[in-house]
Kinemage of the C-alpha trace (Angstrom):
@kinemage 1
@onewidth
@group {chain A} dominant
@subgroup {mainchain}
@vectorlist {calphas} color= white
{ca unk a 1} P -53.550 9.604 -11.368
{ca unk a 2} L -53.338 13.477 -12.277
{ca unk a 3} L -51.059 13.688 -14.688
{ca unk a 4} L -51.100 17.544 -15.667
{ca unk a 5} L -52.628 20.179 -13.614
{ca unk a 6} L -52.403 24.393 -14.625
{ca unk a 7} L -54.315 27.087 -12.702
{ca unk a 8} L -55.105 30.902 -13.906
{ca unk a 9} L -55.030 32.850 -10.996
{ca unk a 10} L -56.630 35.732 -13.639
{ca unk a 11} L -59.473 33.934 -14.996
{ca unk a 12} L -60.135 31.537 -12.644
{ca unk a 13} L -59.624 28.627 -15.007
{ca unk a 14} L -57.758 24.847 -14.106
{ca unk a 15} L -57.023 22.461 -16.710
{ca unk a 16} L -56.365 19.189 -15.364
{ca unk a 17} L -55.423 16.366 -16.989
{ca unk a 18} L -55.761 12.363 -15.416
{ca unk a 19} L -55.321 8.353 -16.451
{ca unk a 20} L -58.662 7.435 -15.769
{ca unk a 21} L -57.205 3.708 -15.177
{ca unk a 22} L -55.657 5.470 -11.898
{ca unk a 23} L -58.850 7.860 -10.801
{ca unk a 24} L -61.898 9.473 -12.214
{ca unk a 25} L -63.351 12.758 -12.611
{ca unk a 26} L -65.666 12.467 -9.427
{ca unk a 27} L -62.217 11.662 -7.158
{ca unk a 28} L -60.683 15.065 -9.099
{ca unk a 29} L -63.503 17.368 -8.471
{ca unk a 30} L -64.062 15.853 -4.486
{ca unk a 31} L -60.841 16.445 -4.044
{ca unk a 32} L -60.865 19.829 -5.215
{ca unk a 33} L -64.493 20.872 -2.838
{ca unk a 34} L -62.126 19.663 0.255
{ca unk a 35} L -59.939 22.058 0.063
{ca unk a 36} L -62.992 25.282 -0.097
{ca unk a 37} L -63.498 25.565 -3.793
{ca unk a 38} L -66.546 25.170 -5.963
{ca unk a 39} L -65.511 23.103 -9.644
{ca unk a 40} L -67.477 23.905 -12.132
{ca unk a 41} L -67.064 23.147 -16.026
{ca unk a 42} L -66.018 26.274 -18.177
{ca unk a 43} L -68.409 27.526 -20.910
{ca unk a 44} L -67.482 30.405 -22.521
{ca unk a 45} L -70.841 32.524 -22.537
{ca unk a 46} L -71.955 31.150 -18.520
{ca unk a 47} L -68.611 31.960 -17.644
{ca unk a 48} L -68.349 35.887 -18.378
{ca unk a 49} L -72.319 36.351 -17.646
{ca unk a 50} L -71.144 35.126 -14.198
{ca unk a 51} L -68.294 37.422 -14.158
{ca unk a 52} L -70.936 40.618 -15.060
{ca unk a 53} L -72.969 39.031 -11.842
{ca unk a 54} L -70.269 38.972 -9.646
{ca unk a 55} L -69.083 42.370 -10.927
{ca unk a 56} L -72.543 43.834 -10.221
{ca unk a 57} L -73.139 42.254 -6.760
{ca unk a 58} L -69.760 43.754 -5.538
{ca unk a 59} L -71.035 47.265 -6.853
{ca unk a 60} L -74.400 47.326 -4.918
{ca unk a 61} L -72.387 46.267 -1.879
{ca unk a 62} L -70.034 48.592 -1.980
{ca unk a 63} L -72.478 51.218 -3.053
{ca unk a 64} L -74.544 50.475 0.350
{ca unk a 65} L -71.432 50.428 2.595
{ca unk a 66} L -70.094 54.150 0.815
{ca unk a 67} L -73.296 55.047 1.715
{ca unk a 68} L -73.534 54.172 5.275
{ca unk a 69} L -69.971 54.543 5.953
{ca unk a 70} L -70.091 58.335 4.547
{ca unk a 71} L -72.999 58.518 7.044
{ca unk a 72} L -71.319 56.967 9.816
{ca unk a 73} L -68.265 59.388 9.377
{ca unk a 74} L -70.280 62.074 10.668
{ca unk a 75} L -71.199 60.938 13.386
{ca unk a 76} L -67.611 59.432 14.469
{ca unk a 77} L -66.314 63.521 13.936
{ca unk a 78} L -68.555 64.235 16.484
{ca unk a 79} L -68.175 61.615 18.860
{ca unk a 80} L -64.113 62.004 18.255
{ca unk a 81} L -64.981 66.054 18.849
{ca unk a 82} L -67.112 65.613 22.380
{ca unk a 83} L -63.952 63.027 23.402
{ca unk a 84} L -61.594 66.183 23.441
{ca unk a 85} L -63.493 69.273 23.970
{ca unk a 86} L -66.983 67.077 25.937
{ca unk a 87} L -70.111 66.018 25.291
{ca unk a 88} L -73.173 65.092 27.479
{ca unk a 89} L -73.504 61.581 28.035
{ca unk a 90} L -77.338 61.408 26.794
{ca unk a 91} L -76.034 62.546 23.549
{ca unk a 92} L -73.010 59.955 23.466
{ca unk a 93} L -75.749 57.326 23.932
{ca unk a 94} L -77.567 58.828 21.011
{ca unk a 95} L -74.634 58.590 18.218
{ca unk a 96} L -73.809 55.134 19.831
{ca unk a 97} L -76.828 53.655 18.856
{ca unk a 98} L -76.765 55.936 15.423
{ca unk a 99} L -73.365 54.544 14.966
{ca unk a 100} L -74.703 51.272 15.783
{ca unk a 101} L -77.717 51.406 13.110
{ca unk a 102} L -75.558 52.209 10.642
{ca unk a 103} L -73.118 50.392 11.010
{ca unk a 104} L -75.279 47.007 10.903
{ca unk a 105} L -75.923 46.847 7.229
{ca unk a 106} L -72.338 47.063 6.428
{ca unk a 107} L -70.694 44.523 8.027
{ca unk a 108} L -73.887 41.773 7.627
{ca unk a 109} L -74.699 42.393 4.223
{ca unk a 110} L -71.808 44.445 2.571
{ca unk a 111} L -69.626 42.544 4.070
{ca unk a 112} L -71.706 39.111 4.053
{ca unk a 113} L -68.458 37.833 1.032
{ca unk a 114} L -66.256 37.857 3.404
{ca unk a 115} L -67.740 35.786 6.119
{ca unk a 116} L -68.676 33.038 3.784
{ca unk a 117} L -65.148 32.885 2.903
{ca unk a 118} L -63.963 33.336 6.006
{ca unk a 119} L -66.341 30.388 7.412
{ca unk a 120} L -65.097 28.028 4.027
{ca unk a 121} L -61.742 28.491 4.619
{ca unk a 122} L -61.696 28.134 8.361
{ca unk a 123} L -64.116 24.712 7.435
{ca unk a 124} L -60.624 23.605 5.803
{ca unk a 125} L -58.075 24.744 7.589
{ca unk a 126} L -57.420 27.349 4.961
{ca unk a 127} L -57.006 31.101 6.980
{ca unk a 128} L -57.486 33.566 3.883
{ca unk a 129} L -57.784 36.505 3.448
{ca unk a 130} L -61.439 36.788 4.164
{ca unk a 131} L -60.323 35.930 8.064
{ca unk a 132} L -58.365 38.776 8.264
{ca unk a 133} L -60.593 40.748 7.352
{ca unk a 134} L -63.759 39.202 9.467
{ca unk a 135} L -61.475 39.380 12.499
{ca unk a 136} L -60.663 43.294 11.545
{ca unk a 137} L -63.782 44.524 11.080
{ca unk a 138} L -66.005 41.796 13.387
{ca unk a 139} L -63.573 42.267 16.451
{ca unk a 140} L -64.322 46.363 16.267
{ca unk a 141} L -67.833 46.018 15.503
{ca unk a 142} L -68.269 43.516 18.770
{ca unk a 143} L -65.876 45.198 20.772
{ca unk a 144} L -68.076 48.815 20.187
{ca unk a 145} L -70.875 47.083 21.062
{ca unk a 146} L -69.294 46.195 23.961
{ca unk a 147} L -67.977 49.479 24.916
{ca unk a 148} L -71.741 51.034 24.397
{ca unk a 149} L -72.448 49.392 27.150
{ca unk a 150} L -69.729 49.806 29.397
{ca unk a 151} L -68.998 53.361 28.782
{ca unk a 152} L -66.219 53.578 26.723
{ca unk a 153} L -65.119 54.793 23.287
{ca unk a 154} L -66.675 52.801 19.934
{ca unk a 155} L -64.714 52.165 16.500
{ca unk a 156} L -68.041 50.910 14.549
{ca unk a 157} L -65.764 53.279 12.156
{ca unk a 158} L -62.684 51.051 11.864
{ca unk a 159} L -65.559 48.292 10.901
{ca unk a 160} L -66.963 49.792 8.474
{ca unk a 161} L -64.156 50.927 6.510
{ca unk a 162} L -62.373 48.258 6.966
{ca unk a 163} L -65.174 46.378 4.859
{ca unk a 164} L -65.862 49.781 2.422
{ca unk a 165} L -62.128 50.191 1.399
{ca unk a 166} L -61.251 46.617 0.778
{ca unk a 167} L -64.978 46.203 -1.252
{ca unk a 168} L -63.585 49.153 -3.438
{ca unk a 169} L -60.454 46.793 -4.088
{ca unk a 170} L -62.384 44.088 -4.798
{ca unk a 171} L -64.667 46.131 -7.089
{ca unk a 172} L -61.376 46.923 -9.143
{ca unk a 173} L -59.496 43.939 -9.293
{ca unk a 174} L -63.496 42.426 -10.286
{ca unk a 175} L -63.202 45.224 -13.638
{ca unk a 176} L -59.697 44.327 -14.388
{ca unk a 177} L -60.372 40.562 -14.486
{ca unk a 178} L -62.838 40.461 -16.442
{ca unk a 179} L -61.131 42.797 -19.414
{ca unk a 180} L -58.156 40.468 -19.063
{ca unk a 181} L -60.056 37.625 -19.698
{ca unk a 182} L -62.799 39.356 -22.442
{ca unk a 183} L -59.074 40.009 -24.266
{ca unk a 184} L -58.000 36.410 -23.380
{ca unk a 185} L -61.328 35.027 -24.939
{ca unk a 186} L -60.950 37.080 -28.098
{ca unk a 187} L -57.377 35.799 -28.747
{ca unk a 188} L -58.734 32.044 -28.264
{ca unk a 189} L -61.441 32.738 -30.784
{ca unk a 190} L -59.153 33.681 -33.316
{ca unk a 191} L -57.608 29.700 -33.261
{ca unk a 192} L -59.284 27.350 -35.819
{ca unk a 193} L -62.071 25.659 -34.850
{ca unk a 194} L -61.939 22.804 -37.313
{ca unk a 195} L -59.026 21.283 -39.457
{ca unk a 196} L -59.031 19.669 -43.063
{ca unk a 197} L -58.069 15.420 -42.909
{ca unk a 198} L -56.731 14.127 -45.453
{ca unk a 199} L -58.062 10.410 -45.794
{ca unk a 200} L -56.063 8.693 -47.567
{ca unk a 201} L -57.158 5.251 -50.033
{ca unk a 202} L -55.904 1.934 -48.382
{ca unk a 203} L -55.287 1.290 -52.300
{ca unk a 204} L -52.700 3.674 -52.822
{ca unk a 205} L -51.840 5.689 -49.345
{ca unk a 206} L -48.669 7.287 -51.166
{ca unk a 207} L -51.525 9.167 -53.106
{ca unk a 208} L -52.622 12.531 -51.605
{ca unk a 209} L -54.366 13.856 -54.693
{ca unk a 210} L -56.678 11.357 -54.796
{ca unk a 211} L -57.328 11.197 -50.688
{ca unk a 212} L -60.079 13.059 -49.873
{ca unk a 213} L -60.862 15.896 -47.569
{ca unk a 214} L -62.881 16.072 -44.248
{ca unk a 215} L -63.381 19.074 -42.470
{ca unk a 216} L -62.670 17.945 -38.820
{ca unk a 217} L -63.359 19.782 -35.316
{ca unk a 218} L -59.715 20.029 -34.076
{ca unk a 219} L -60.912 18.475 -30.987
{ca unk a 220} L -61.270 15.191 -32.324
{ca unk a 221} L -57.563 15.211 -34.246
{ca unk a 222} L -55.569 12.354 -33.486
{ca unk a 223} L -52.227 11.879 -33.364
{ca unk a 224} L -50.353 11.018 -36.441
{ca unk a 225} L -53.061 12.239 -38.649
{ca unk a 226} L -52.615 13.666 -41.854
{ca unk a 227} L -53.961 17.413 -42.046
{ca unk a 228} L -54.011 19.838 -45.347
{ca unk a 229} L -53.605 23.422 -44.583
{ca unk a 230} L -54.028 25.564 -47.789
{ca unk a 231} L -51.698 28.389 -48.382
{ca unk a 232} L -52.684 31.523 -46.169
{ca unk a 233} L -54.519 29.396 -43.554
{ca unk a 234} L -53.968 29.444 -39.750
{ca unk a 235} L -52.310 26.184 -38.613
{ca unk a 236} L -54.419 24.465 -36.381
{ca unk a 237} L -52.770 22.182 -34.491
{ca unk a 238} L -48.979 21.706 -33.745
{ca unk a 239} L -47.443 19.026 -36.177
{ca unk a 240} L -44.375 18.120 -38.458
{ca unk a 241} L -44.325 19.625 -42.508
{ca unk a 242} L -44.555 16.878 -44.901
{ca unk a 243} L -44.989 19.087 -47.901
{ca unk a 244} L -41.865 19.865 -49.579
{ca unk a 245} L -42.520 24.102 -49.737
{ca unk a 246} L -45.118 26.116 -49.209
{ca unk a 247} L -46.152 29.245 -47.286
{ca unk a 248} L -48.048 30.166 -43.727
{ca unk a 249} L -48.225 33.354 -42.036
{ca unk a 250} L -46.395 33.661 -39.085
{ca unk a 251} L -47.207 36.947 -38.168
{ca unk a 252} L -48.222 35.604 -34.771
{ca unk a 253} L -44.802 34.320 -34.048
{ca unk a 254} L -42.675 36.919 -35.705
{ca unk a 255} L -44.700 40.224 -36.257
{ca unk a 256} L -43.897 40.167 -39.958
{ca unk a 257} L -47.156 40.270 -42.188
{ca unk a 258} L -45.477 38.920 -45.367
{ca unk a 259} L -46.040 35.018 -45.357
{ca unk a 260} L -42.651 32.656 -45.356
């Protein structure tokens, strides 16, 4: 029953369009959840204040992981340093655990994104992404943990900046998103809103000085009505010229300010 269907990878936005003799909007929007996402209707305002969230959540995560990770770093130098030149084993235990602590935070809660969509998408068969990068970063954190314990080397580093590095990516691609679609909104705010219908008499329809005007939103235009746009106006909607001359500016088409 879907009869059009158009996704924005950049602003996150599907317009779908269905014969409701064939299905419904509650088949559309199941069938959507089944493969891992989460439909939800676009308005404007809720839209970019959810953007600013998400933006904001992926700074304080990253933010903790930096700061752990930096942390961490230290103490992988020195546990990389006593591997070549020695180190007692009491202090090995020591930056384990140290390693251990710190490392924690970042792949549970900085990282916390990833396993939910990691867990979705494995729900539905979907391997993203997120999986590679749970399987990264969880296989060396587990496999440390491991190691702590049977006297080998860790990588609790390789976990967490695996998570820090590809946070940072996410924090950018977040930024750039959301100015592409802040410029996209203000470019769609520029269309016309409403359009002027001509209503024409059923006593004489040949008539259009005498029909009279009706200032209509452009959402509720029909097809082969009669619309009146006054000489410098933006043209609402697409449609054929039944005026013999007149003038419109087309700078949006051709560049040119003068009107034609």
């Amino acid at each position: 029953g879907v009869t059009f269907a158009q996704v924005n990878y950049a602003t996150h936005r599907a317009r779908v369009r269905w014969d409701p003799k064939k299905t419904g909007l509650d088949a559309i929007l199941h069938r959507i959840t089944s493969i891992g996402y989460t439909p939800k209707p676009f308005v404007a305002g809720a839209y970019e204040e959810e953007q600013r969230k998400a933006s904001r959540d992926l700074l304080i995560r990253f933010g903790t992981a930096a700061f752990f990770s930096m942390q961490q770093m230290i103490y992988s130098a020195a546990l990389y340093a006593g591997y070549f030149q020695g180190i007692e084993q009491d202090l090995k235990d020591l930056f384990h655990w140290i390693s251990l602590a710190l490392t924690t935070p970042v792949v549970f809660y900085a990282g916390w994104p990833f396993f939910k969509g990691a867990l979705r998408g494995i729900r539905h068969l979907a391997f993203n992404m997120d999986v590679l990068i749970v399987a990264g970063a969880g296989s060396a954190y587990v496999y440390s943990i491991y190691q702590m314990f049977a006297g080998g080397e860790v990588y609790f580093d390789t976990a967490t900046m695996i998570i820090t590095l590809i946070l940072l990516g996410r924090f950018i691609e977040a930024g750039a998103k959301r100015k592409a679609s802040e410029a996209l909104t203000r470019l769609l705010s520029l269309a016309p809103k409403e359009a002027r219908k001509v209503v024409l008499k059923e006593k004489d329809p040949a008539d259009y000085h005498a029909a009279a005007r009706v200032m209509s939103p452009v959402t509720a235009i029909q097809p082969a009505e009669l619309l009146e746009v006054l000489p410098g106006e933006k043209i609402p909607l697409d449609g054929v010229d039944r005026s013999a001359a007149s003038e419109t500016d087309e700078t949006m088409l051709t560049g040119e300010s003068p009107p034609d």
